[in-house]
C-alpha positions, 0 to 999 in steps of 0.5 A: 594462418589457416585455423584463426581464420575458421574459428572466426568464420564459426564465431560469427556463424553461431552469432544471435540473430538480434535486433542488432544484427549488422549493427556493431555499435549494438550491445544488448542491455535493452533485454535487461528490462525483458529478463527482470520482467520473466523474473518478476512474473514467475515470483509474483508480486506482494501486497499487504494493505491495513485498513484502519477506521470505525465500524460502519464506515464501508472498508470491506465494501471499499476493498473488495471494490478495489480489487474486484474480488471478495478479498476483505475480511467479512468475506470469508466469515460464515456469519455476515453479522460480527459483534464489536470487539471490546479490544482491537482484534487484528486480523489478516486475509490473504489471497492469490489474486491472477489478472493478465498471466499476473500473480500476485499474493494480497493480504488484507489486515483489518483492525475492527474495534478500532474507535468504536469504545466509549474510551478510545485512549491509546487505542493505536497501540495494538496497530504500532505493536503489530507493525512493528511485529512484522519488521521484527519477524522480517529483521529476524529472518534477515539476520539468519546464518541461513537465510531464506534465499527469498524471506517472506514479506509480511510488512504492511506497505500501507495503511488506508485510514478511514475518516469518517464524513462529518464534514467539518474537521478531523477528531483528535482520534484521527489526528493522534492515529495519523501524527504517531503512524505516519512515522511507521508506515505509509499512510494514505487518508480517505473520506469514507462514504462520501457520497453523504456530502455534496461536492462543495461540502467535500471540497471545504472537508477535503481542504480543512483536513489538509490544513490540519496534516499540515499544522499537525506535522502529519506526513501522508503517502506521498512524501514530499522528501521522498520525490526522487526527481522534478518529474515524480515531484510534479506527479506527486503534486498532484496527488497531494492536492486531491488527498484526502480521496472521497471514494464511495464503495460498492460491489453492486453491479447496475445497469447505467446507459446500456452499461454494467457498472459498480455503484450505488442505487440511490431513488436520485440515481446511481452513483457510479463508483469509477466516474471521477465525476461521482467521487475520487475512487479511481484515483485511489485505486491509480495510486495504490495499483496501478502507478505506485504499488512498487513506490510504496513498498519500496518507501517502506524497505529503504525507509520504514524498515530501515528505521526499525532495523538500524534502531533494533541493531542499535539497541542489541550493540547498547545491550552487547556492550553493557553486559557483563561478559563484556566488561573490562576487568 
């Protein structure tokens, strides 16, 4: 009877001394959230955005103004003056990007030539053939015998298209792009410099561009079918009924009341880029970061990939099948 009783005595001598000390009804699921979070910040994070619009319309300028960095694509040429493509090239940036003991890999594909021809027929069709590219890069690796314990993600989580501010509709190029994309990859539609539209102009653009999604079927980030509760629903409202986002770019710090901030310089004054007064900037940027980063790729693994993926599969089944090493004699 001696030796249960020192074995018990050992036991609880070799016990954590944890929050729950004393407390019996204590188990300790609560550290889940601290172990998936020294998980998360030794594999860093990914992001991988396209950006999509005419020449002109300030998307390097808009992206290295999100992540205050020279990330996009004319940042890393030697030349800051780039001929017009005759054909779409797609091209991608990466960066490492560290704020806060945060690591996290981004890469930035830019599609220059999109829009700018005088005959712009089917010219989405290099940017769904490169998307498409990436889920079958990731498909492949996925379906290895001997996969990587960790497959590289190259699948593009979002799309910032960018409308140009006419201030009146949007172009049959914007609705087509939009109606046959939307289907593939999380798109989020922005009014590029919007600061060439005063506020009730933008209000009415803002609004006839709503109307057009809706009457056109077009289904932009973030998806109504995709709330998971009556909470993110409400967020999600939100969201909805501010996008398009009017953002104006700018990488140019100035001094405004004693304060250095990003904006424009205009002989009216200065355009601060992050004041919601000014344009919806900082709400483009609290949606693509900062409150629904992991949504968004998670939409594109369990949605747009999933798509892709049960579609290829199929396709292999249907081939598999009809070939003739697999016919009944």
């Amino acid at each position: 009877m001696v030796y249960p009783l020192v074995l018990t005595c050992i036991s609880l001598s070799l016990s954590p001394q944890g929050p729950g000390m004393g407390d019996f009804s204590y188990v300790g699921i609560d550290a889940i959230l601290e172990q998936m979070r020294r998980k998360a910040m030794k594999q860093g994070f990914e992001l991988n955005i396209m950006v999509v619009g005419q020449s002109g319309l300030g998307k390097s300028t808009l992206m290295n103004t999100l992540f205050k960095s020279k990330v996009s694509r004319k940042s890393v040429q030697a030349t800051s003056q780039e001929k017009i493509p005759k054909t779409i090239h797609i091209k991608s940036v990466s960066h490492d990007i560290e704020e806060k003991g945060v690591r996290m890999k981004l890469t930035v594909i830019d599609t220059p030539g999109f829009g700018d021809q005088i005959n712009n027929d089917n010219c989405w069709q290099p940017i769904m053939k490169f998307i498409n590219a990436q889920y079958e890069q990731y498909l492949q690796e996925e379906i290895n015998i001997n996969r990587k314990k960790r497959i590289p993600d190259s699948r593009v989580h979002c799309c910032i298209y960018f409308i140009p501010p006419t201030g009146h509709c949007l172009r049959p190029l914007d609705v087509e792009f939009m109606r046959r994309l939307s289907k593939v990859v999380n798109i989020v539609p922005v009014i590029a410099k919007a600061d060439t539209l005063t506020l009730e102009e933008r209000d009415f653009f803002k609004q006839k561009i709503r109307e057009e999604l809706r009457a056109n079927g077009i289904d932009v980030y973030p998806q109504k079918e995709f709330d998971e509760d009556a909470e993110d629903r409400m967020i999600n409202d939100k969201i909805r009924e501010m996008i398009p986002f009017a953002v104006v770019g700018s990488d140019q710090e100035y001094q405004v009341n004693g304060r250095r901030l990003l904006g424009r310089k205009t002989k009216w004054g200065t355009i601060e880029v992050e004041n919601i007064a000014h344009c919806e900037f900082a709400y483009l940027r609290d949606l693509l970061i900062r409150t629904h980063m992991e949504n968004i790729k998670d939409i594109t693994s369990s949605i747009h990939y999933e798509v892709y993926r049960v579609r290829r599969l199929n396709e292999n089944n249907t081939a598999v099948a009809h070939s003739p090493a697999h016919r009944l004699p």
